[in-house]
C-alpha atoms as one frame of an Amber mdcrd trajectory, in Angstrom:
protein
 141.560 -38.745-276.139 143.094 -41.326-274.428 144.697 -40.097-270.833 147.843
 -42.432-270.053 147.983 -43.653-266.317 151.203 -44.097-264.308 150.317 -45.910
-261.290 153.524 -44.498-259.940 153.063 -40.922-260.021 149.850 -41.515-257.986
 151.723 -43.439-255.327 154.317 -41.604-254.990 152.736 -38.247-254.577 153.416
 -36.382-251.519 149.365 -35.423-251.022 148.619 -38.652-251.557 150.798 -40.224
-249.156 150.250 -37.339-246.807 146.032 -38.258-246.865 146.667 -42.186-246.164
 148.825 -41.206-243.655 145.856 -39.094-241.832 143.710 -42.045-242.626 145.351
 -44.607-241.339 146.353 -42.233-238.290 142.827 -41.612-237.300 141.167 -44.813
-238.648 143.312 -46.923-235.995 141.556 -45.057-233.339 137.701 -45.183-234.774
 138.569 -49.015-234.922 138.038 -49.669-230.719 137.158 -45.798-229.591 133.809
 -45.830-229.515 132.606 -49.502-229.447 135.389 -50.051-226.038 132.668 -49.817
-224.145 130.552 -52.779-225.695 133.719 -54.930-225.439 134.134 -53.312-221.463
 129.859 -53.889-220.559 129.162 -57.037-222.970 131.988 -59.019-223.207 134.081
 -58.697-220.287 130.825 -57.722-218.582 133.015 -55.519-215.809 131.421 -52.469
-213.460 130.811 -48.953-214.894 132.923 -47.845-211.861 136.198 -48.185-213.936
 135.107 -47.856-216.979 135.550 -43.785-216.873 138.961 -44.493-215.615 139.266
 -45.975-219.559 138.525 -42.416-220.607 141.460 -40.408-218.831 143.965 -42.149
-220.283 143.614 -40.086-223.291 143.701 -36.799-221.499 146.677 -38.107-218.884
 148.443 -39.117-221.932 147.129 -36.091-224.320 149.233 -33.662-221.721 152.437
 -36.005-221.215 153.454 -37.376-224.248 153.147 -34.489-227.295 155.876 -32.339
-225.299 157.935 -35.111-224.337 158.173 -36.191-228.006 158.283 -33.271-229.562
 161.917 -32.809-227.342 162.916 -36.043-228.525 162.055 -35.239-231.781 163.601
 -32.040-231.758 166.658 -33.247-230.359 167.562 -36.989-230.421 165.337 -38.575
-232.915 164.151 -37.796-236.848 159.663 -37.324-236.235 159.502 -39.921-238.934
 161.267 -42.655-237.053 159.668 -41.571-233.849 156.186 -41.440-235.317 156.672
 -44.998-237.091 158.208 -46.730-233.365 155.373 -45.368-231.091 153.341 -46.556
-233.582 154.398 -50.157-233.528 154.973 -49.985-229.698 151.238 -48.896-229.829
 150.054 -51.558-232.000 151.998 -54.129-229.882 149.837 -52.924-226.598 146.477
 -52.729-228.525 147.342 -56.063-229.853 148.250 -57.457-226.071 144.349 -55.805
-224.746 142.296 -59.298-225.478 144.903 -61.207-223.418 143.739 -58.699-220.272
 141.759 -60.627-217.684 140.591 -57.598-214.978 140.030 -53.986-214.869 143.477
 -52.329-213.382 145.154 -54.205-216.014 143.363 -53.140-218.937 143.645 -49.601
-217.738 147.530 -49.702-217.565 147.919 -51.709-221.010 145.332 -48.750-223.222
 147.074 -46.375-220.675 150.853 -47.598-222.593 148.529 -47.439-225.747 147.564
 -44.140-225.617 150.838 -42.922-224.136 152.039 -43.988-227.640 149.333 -43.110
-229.899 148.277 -39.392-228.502 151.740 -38.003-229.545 151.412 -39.387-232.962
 148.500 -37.000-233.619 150.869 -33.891-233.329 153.931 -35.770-234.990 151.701
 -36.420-237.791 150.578 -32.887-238.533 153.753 -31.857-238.118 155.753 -34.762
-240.536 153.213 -33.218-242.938 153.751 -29.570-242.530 156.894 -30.338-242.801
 156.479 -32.667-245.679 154.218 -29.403-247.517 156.807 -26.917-246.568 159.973
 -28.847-247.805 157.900 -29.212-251.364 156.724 -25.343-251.880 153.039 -26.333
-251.067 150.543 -23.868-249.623 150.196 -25.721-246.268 147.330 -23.223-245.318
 145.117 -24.491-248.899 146.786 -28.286-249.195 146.411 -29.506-245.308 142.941
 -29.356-245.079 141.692 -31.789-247.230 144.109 -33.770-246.368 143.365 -33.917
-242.854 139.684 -34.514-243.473 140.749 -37.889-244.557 141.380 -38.485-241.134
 137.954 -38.282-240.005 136.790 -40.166-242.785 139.459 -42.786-241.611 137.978
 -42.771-238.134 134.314 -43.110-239.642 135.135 -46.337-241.938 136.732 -47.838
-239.434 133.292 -47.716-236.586 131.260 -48.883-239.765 133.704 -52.040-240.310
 134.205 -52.364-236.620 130.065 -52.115-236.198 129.086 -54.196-239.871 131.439
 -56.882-239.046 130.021 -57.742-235.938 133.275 -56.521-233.816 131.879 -53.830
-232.203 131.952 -56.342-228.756 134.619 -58.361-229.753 138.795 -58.344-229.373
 138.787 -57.908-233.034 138.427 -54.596-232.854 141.885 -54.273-230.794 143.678
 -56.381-233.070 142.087 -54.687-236.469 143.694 -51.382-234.712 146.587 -53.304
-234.110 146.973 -54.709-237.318 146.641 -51.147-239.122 149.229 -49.224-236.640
């Protein structure tokens, strides 16, 4: 029995989207997360003094942004177009880190990175809640799996950042860049 394939259904299904949306989400992030500090030691070969300052910039912007985006979500601006301009603001700053000659300055440029990626984590679950509830979907049974591409995202993307030979090099800002 032959089973007939339309290439649209697949890509047009709401899971579907939904997962290479969490991939894509998390995979930008295993791209430079965990090898910054071979770029930071190795390349740039700066101090370990401000390296840690590298580090807050998630937390500092992990409490800022999400409720200062979820307002302008709420009130001014659709969490779709939000999600999709902090993005590209994002990937314009992680694209900009390789041009960074000193310390302070690559702090503040990942700092303007982060201040417009962290927010995208909560925007995302909640575009797909959303997305799940809108469509009749069991967001308690469907999220999960769909979320745990998101890990797998941020896994592929150390392996290509580390098998490519990136995991020291500006490459792995602008392969983050390029898939933001």
């Amino acid at each position: 029995m032959l089973l007939k394939f339309k290439p649209k259904q697949i890509f047009m299904n709401i899971k579907y989207r939904l997962t290479v949306m969490s991939f894509l989400q998390f995979f930008v992030w295993g791209a430079w997360l965990i090898t910054v500090g071979n770029y930071w030691f190795a390349t740039k070969q700066w101090s370990g003094a401000e390296f840690g300052a590298i580090f807050s910039t998630l937390g500092l912007s992990s409490i800022l942004m999400p409720a200062l985006t979820g307002i302008i979500a709420d009130r001014w601006i659709n969490a779709e177009k939000l999600y999709g301009i902090l993005h590209i603001f994002g990937g314009l700053a992680l694209a900009y880190i390789p041009q960074v000659d000193n310390p302070t300055s690559f702090f503040w440029v990942i700092f303007v990175a982060m201040l417009c990626y962290m927010p995208t984590i909560s925007l995302s679950n909640s575009i797909a809640y959303n997305i799940l509830k809108n469509n009749k979907f069991d967001v308690v049974k469907v999220f999960p799996p769909i979320r745990v591409w998101g890990t797998i995202g941020f896994i592929i993307a150390m392996w290509i950042t580390n098998l490519s030979g990136n995991k020291a090099s500006a490459n792995m800002f602008y392969i983050a860049a390029f898939l933001l």
